[in-house]
GUKEGU-612633 format. One record per residue (C-alpha): residue in one letter; x, y, z. Coordinates in steps of 0.001 Angstrom, whole numbers, plus 500000, padded with zeros to 6 digits. Layout:
<recs>
aXYZ
...
</recs>
This chain:
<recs>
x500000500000500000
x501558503322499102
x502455505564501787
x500449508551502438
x502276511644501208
x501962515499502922
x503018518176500541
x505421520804502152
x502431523060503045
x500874520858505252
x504039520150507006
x504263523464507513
x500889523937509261
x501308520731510712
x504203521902512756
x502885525218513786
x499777523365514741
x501714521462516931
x502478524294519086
x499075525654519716
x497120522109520037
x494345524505521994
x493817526709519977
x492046527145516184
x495193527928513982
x493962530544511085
x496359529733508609
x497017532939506511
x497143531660503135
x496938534694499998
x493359536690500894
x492074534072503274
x493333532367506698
x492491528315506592
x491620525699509326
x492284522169508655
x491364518893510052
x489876518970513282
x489907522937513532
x487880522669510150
x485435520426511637
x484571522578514990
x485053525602513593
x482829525361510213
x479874524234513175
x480434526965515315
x480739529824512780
x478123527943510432
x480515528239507570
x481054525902504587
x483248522792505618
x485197521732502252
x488106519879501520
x491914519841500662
x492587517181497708
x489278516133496960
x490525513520494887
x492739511675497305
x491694508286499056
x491948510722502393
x490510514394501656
x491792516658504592
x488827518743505598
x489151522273505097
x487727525783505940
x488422529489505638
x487564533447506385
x488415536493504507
x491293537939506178
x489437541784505948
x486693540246507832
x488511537728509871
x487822539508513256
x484166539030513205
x484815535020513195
x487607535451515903
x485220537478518061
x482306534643517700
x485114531751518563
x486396533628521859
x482633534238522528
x481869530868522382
x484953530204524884
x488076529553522585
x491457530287521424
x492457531786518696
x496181531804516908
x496755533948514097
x499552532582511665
x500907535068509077
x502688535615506327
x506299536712506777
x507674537072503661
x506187538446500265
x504834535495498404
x505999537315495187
x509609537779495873
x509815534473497615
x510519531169496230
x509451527866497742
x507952528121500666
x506648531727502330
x508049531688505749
x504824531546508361
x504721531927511970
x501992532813515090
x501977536246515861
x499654536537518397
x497314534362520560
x493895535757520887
x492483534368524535
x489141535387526409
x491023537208528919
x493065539441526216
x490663540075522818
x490933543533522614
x488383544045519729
x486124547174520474
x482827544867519852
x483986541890521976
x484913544420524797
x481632545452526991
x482664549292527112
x481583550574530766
x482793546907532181
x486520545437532607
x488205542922530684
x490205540853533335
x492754537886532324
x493904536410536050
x496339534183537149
x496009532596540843
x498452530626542855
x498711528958546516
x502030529754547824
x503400529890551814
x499892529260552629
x498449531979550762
x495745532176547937
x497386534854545621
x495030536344542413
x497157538839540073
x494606540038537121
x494574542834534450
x492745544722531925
x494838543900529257
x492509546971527018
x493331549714530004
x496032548394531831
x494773548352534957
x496668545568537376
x495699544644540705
x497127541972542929
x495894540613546411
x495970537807548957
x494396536141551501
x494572533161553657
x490889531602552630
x489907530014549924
x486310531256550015
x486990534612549836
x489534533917547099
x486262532457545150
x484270535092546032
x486496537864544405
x486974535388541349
x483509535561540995
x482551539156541506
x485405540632539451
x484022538137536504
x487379537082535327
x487119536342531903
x490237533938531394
x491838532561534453
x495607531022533812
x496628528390536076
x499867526191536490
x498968524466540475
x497077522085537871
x496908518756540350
x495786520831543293
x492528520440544926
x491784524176545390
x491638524547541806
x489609521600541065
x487510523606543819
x487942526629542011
x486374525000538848
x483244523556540563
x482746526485541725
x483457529372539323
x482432529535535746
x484992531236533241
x487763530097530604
x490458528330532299
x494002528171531252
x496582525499531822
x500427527176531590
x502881525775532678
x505375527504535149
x508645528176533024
x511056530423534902
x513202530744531528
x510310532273530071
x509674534576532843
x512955536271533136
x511732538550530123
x511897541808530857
x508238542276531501
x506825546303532225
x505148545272535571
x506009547910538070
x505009546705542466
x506587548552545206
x508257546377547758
x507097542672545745
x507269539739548166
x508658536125546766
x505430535057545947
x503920538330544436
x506799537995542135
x506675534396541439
x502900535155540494
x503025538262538000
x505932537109536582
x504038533823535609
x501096535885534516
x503042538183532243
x504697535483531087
x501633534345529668
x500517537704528411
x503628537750526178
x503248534248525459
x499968535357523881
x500573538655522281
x504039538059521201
x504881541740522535
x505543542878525989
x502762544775527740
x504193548804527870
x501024550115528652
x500478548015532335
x500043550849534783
x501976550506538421
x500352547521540017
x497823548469542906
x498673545524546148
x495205545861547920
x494014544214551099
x490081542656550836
x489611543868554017
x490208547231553295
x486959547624551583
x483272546983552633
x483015543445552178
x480182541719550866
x480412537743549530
x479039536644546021
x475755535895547331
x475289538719548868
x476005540998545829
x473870538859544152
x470789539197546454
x471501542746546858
x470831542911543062
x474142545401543051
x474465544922539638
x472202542642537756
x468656542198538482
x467725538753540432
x464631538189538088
x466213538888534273
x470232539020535343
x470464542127533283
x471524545490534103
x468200546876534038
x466753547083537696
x470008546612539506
x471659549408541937
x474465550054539085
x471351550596536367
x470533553414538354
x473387554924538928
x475552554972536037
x474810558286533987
x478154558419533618
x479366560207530210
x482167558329529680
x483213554876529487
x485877555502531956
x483693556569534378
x481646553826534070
x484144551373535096
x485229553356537697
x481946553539539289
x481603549816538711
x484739549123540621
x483757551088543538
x480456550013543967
x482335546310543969
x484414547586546831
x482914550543548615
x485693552642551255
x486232552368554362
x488315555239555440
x485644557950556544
x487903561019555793
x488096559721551765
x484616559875552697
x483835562906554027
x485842564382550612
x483835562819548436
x480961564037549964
x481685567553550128
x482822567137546489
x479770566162545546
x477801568684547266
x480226571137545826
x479176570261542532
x475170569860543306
x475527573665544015
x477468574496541315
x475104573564538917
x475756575224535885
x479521574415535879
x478804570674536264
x476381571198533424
x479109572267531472
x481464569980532707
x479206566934531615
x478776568902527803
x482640568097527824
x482671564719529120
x480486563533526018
x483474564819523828
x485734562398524970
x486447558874523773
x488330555855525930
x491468557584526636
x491819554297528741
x491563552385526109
x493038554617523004
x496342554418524938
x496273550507525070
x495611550671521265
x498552553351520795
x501173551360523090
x500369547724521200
x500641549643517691
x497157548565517019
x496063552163517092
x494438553550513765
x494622556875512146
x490503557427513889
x491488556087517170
x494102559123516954
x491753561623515598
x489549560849518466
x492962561100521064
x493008564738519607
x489715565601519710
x489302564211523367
x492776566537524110
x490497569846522892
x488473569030525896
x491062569407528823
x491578573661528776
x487743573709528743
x487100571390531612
x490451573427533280
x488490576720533333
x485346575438534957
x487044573440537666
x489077576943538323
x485384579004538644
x484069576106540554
x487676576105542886
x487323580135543424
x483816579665544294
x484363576749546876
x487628578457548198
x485375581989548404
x488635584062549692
x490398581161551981
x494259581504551078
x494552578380553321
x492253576235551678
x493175573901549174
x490999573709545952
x488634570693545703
x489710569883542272
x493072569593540470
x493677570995537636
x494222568012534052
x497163568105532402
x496255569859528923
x498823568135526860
x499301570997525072
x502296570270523005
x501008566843522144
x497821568370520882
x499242570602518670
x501482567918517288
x498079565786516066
x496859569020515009
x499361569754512784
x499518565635511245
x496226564806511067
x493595565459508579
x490367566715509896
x488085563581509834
x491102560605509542
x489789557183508243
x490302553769509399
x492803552465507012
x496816553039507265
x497163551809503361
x495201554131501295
x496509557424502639
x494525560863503215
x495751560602506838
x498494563211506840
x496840566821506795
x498732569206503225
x501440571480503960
x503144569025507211
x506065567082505140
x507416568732502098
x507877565261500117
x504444564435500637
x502976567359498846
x505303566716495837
x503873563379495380
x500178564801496174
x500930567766493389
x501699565134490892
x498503563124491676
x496685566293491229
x498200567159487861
x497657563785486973
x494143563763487122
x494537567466484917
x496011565040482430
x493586562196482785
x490808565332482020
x492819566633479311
x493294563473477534
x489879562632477580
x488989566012476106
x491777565150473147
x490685561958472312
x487079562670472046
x488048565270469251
x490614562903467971
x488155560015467611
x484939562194467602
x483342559546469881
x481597562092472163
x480830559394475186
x484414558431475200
x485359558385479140
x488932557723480857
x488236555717484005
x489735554088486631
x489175550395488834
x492136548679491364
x492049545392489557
x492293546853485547
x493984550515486196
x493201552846483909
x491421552538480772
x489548554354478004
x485526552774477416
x483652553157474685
x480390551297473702
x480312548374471963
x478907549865469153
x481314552830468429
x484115550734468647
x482981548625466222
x483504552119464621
x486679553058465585
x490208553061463803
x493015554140465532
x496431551856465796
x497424553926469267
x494234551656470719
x495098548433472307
x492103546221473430
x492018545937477559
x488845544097478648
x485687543384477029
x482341544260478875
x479179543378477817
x478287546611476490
x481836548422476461
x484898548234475358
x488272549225477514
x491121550080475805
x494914551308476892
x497077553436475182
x500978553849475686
x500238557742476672
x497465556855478845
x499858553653480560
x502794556849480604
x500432558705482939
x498956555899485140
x502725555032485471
x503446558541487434
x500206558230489162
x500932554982490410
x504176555546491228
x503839559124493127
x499972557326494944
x502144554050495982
x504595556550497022
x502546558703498823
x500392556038500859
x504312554734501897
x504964558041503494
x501925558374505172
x502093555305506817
x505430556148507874
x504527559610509060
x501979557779510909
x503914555124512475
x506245558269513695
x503614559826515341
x501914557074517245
x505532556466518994
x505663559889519627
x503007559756521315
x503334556368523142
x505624558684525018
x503113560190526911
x501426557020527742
x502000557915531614
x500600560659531804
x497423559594529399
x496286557081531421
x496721559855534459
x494672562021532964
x491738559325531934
x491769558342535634
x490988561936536469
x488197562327534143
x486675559354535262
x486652560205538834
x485094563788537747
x482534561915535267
x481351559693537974
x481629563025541243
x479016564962538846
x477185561760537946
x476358561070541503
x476124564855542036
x473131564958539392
x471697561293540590
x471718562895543945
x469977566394542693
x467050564939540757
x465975562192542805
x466294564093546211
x468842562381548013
x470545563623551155
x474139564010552400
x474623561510555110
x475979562864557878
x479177560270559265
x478954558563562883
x481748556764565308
x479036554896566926
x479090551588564585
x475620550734565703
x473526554231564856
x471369553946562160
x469552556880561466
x467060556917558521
x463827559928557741
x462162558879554973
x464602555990553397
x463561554783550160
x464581552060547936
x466236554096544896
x465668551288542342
x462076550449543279
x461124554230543884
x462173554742540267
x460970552684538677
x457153552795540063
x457862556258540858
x457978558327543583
x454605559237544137
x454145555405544615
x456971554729547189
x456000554482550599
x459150556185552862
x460028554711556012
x462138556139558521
x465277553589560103
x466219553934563549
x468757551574564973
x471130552388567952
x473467550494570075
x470710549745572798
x468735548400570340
x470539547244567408
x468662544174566789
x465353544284565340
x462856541637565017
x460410542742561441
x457520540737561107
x454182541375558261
x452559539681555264
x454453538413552543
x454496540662549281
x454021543359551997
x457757545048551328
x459926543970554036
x462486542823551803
x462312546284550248
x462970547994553315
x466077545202554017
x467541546120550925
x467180549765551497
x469161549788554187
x471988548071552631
x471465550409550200
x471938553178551796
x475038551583553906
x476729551122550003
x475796554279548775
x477133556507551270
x480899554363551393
x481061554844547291
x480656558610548280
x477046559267547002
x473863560870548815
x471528558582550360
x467612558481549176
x466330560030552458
x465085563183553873
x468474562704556817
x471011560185557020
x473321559276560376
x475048556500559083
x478333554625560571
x481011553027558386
x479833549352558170
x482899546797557403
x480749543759556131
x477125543156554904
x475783539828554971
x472207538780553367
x470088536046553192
x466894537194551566
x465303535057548941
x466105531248548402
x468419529802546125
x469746526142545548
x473827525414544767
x472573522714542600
x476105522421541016
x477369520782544151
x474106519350545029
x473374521273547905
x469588522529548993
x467605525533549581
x468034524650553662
x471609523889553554
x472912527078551417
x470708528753553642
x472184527397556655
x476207527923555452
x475756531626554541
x474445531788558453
x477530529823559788
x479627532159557296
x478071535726558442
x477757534269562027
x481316533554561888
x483063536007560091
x480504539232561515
x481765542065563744
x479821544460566004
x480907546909562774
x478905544338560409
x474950544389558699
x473207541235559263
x469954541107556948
x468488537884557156
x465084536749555476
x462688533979557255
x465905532020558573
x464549528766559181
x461747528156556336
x463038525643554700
x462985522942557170
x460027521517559745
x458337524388561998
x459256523815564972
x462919522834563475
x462935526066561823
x461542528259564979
x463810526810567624
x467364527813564703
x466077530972564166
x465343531702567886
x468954530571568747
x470611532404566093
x468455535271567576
x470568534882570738
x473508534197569411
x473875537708567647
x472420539415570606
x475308537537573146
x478237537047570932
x477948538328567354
x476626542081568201
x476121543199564976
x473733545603563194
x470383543301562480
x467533542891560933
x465550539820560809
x462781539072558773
x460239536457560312
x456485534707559763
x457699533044563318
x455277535580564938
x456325533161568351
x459520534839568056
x458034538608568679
x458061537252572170
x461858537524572501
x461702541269572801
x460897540495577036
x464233538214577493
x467016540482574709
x467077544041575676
x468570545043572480
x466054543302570349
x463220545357568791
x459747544544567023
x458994546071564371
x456056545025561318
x454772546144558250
x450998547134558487
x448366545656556823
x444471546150557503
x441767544264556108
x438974546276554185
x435807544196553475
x437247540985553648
x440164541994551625
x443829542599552325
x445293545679551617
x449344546250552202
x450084549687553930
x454154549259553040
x455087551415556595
x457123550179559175
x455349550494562760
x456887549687565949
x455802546435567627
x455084542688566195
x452345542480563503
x449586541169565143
x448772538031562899
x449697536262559770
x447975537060556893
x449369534007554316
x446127532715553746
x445356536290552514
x448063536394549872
x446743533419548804
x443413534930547577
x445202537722546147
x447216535201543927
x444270533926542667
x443850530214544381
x440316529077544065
x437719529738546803
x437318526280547802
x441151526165548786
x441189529269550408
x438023527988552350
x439311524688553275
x442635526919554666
x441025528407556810
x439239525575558374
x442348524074558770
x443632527130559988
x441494527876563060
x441652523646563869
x445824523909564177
x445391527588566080
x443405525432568872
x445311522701568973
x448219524763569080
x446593526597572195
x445838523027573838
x449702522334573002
x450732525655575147
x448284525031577903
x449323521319578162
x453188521755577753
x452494524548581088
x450737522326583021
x453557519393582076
x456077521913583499
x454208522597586822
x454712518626587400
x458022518299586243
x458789520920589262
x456798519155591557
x458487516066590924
x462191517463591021
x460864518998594547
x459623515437595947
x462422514045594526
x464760516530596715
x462118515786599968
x464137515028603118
x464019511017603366
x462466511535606692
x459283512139605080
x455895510549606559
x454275507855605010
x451512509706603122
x454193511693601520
x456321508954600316
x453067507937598907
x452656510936597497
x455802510420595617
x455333507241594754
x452347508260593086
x453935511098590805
x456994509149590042
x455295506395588368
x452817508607586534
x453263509253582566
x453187512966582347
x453523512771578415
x450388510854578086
x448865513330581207
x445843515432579283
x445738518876580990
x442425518177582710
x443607515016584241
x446776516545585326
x444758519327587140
x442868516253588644
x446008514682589747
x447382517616591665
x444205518489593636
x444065515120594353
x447670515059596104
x446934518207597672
x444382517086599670
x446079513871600575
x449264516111601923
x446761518866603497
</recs>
């Protein structure tokens, strides 16, 4: 049987395939880049593209696929969507000058953690690639924005809250190298994202990588240098554009877990996990997409320091009575692109001739945004020589302004390879070559002029295509008419005829030349000044930083204005609580404020716990959320929906409001429920916000009543922390007479005609019944259910009753007998017979009646 033969271009792909087994190889051959084999098969599928084949003829056709290369990005955008890899394999050497084989090789990687395509990239959200690590006993994460820059690095000692901050930053790609560990099979179970296996190779990371940390531990080391090893690994490029890394404690910030994010609906709504509805819907006005990142990382990790605080607050008032200024300031905002992002492009030379017209036009905005923060400075300073201005002046970048004023054209385009970048009158050379294109169209006029008369064909027309060149048409039927030697045929149309002649090739031959000429030397010009300014990539990404903290100061400024928030006024005391009219800011929006039903919040260190019973539907998880709220909007910096706010800094908010099952390790409603209260009953401080929803529902009753009545306790004796708790235990309103710092508070409801109706206020005390059958009818359950309900109902209140009186009468006996049992031995006769008598009898089958009998009848023996 003859061997199997592989031409040389096979090999070729063969081998570089080799190299990047997980990834989809686009093999650049002439206008198109190729898959083959396996890569064919999945990728023809996912990008529902026509799956062909190499060698059709042979015993073995090798299955085949391709995408335009001018159109390639859309396909590599749907593969890394769909959770893939992507290598791009080039052309390295001009097929045309070459012979044998055109030299090929990857030059870059595309990942899930680094696609830096503006469509792929969401553009008020961050693109993070991570890397994570166990080392000394510590869970380290390293992750960047490979489309800003932005690095971060942290560590902590528990592999929960490692998960949880995986899972709230939504890492996109997470690189790994621990690969046999149990943490990161863990870590997989658990989080859902694009894993990366890379190995550790400490060759690889000795390249000089542009990661900057101040005083780098061992370990922090070990970690970014692995991670950047990657990055170049991928791009093929080292990363200039990484800003200093930013070492950050999770403690340092408000802490909240994943679920409670999630419950707290901080960013996606609950019901439709989409923006819409969520705190961060609400918020984010911002004008620019750098602003709304920034506001999205601090409402992930809200302050702690109360003097950063207090000057974000007065900043914000500052600009809520400065209203015309921050008017003005947001007119300028909406004039500037993604610096953040623009200086990524300009620093990985993937930066176009537009992304550089928009550089300059963002640039025009910095002396106007300069003389409204000086007005708004002089009016907040108002004569104080010792006060320093709120606001710091931008850097204008003046010189680097000019310098794209002067290069580029007005309105650049896209392309790098068809010139009309470079703006007349900045490079000498370059209007040579333009003046000869222009006098070469006067000739290309002229001549058409002269052969019209020459030929007398009056429709004669010189024209112009990129595949033919120049050419002189005529119709088919004057040139069945025309004789004229100088006339060479040049295509045939179906109704024309082109033709060349050697004074019409003369001329295309100097407009070619000086237009091939003249795209060369824009390019270059171009190429000269995107390094120039990658120089000022420093100070760029400064400057965008500063913008977005202004864009998101007047965005909560103007949030803060038209929906009537308040400033909170700061407090030591970690358990004061102090709430007029609170509203939720999502709900109140969107039924509207006329709608909302305020509530005040009072909570205080002698009563910090409190006890809120009412209906369901009735809005008590409203009014939990509120709170929380309020606790995250006033440590981002922003006003609080009241009327007056006394809030403390709160270090950790823990929620358990609605059910939810972790049905990816098989675990229940009951037993989630029950390990987010060991983890907020553990890991609480007398500084923390317990909000906790019908604790206990999803077991029996009295199971359920006795947990949540000892978890009561427990936060009251040990925990101490700021509480609310949510109950239908109405039993448990009774706890108010044995905890001194627990408080009853319920939502009112009233019945009108037989009907429920919800009042949505808080009032002091317990509610005085349940109302579930009630809900019930309003959801629509047939009468006869509802009927039979509350049959049942009013049979298990009584026997409930009998239960109480029964179990009190038990407990009188149970004393007696410890007493008699105690009874000096010398005892007479009829009281060892009286003894006798209630040892031997079966209090647990002792009806209350016949224990009443039993102890008047022993009372008159002993009398």
């Amino acid at each position: 049987m003859a061997k199997a033969t592989t031409t040389p271009m096979m090999e070729q792909y063969n081998q570089i395939k080799a190299q990047y087994p997980d990834a989809f190889l686009f093999f650049r051959l002439g206008d198109f880049y190729e898959m083959f084999n396996e890569d064919a098969l999945k990728a023809s599928k996912i990008l529902e593209i026509t799956l062909t084949s190499r060698n059709k003829n042979a015993e073995n056709p090798i299955p085949m696929c391709g995408v335009p290369y001018h159109s390639a990005q859309t396909y590599i955008q749907r593969l890394i969507e769909a959770g893939h890899k992507v290598a791009i394999c080039e052309q390295m050497e001009d097929p045309k000058a070459t012979k044998g084989m055109v030299k090929r090789e990857v030059v870059q990687v595309i990942t899930p953690g680094t696609i830096l395509q503006d469509e792929a990239l969401e553009s008020k959200e961050n693109h993070y690639l991570a890397s994570v690590a166990f080392i000394d006993d510590l869970y380290y994460l390293a992750y960047i924005d490979v489309s800003t820059g932005d690095a971060m690095i942290t560590s902590t000692p528990d592999r929960l809250s490692l998960i949880n901050e995986i899972r709230t930053l939504a890492i996109k790609e997470l690189v790994y190298y621990q690969q046999d560990a149990e943490w990161v099979k863990e870590l997989k179970e658990k989080v859902t994202t694009h894993y990366s296996y890379f190995p550790y190779n400490e060759k690889e990371a000795n390249v000089e990588f542009s990661w900057d940390l101040k005083d780098a531990n061992q370990a922090e080391r070990h970690l970014l240098d692995y991670l950047f090893g990657y990055l170049f690994n991928v791009q093929k490029k080292a990363a200039q554009h990484v800003k200093p890394i930013e070492r950050y404690e999770i403690s340092s910030f408000l802490q909240m877990n994943y679920y409670a994010k999630t419950q707290l609906e901080l960013t996606r709504s609950l019901r439709t996990q989409r923006k819409k509805g969520s705190l961060l819907w609400l918020l984010d006005k911002t004008e620019t997409a750098m602003g709304g990142r920034l506001l999205h990382q601090w409402l992930d990790k809200p302050l702690l320091s109360m003097q950063t605080l207090e000057k974000r607050h007065e900043r914000v008032e500052t600009l809520i009575n400065m209203y015309f200024e921050r008017v003005e300031l947001t007119e300028s905002f909406v004039k500037i692109y993604d610096l953040e992002r623009l200086v990524s492009k300009i620093s990985l030379g993937t930066a176009n001739a537009r992304d550089m017209g928009q550089l300059r036009q963002s640039l025009r905005q910095i002396p106007l945004i300069n003389d409204i923060l000086v007005r708004i400075n002089q009016e907040q300073m108002n004569g104080l020589n010792d006060h320093e201005p709120q606001f710091l002046l931008l850097d204008e970048h003046t010189a680097l302004e000019q310098l794209l004023e002067d290069v580029l054209v007005e309105d650049p385009p896209i392309s790098l390879t068809e010139g009309n970048i470079i703006k007349s009158g900045y490079n000498a050379k370059l209007d040579e070559y333009r003046e000869s294109l222009e006098n070469g169209q006067q000739w290309l006029m002229d001549l058409q002029k002269t052969e019209r008369e020459k030929t007398g064909l009056k429709t004669l027309k010189v024209g112009y295509n990129k595949v033919f060149g120049y050419y002189i048409e005529i119709s088919r039927l004057q040139a069945a008419q025309l004789n004229d030697d100088r006339y060479h045929r040049k295509q045939t149309l179906s109704n024309n005829e082109r033709y060349i002649t050697d004074e019409l090739k003369a001329i295309e031959e100097k407009i070619m030349e000086a237009t091939e000429k003249s795209t060369d030397l824009e390019y270059q010009i171009f190429l000269s000044l995107r390094q120039t300014v990658n120089e000022s990539i420093k100070t760029l990404q400064t400057l965008a930083r500063q913008i977005a903290e202004l864009d998101v100061l007047c965005n909560f400024a103007k949030i803060s204005e038209e929906e009537g928030y308040v400033r909170p006024i700061l407090t030591t005391d970690n358990q004061t609580i102090e709430l007029v009219e609170s509203r939720h800011p999502v709900v109140e929006h969107l039924i509207g404020s006329t709608n909302f039903v305020a509530n005040d919040v009072k909570i205080n260190s002698d009563q910090y716990l409190l006890l809120l019973t009412g209906p369901n539907m009735s809005g008590k998880s409203t009014y939990m959320r509120q709170v929380a709220y309020a606790v995250i909007l006033n440590q981002i910096g922003c006003f609080v929906p009241a009327k007056k706010a006394i809030m403390p800094i709160i270090d950790k908010i823990f929620t358990r409001i609605g059910s939810s099952d972790d049905i990816s390790s098989g675990q229940s409603t009951f037993m989630v429920e029950m390990m987010e209260t060991q983890q907020a009953l553990s890991q609480a401080t007398s500084r923390s916000l317990l909000l906790f929803d019908e604790i206990g529902r999803g077991t029996a009753t009295f199971d359920g009543m006795a947990l949540a009545e000892a978890i009561i306790h427990y936060i009251a004796k040990k925990v101490k922390a700021t509480t609310i708790f949510s109950t239908h235990y109405h039993e448990l309103t009774a706890l108010e007479n044995s905890i001194d710092t627990l408080k009853n508070i319920h939502v009112g409801a009233t019945e009108h005609e037989g009907e429920l109706v919800f009042l949505h206020k808080i009032f002091d005390g317990p509610a005085d019944k349940s109302y579930g059958i009630h809900v019930a009818k309003l959801a629509g359950l047939p009468d006869e259910i509802i009927q039979h309900s509350q049959a049942i109902l009013i049979e298990l209140e009584s026997n409930a009753a009998l239960l109480r009186q029964t179990e009190a009468v038990q407990l009188d006996l149970f004393k007696v007998e410890e007493e008699a049992s105690t009874m000096n031995k010398e005892t007479n006769s009829v009281d060892q017979e009286v003894i006798a008598r209630l040892q031997k009898q079966n209090l647990n089958q002792t009806t209350p009646m016949e224990a009443l009998q039993l102890l008047q009848e022993l009372q008159n023996e002993l009398s």
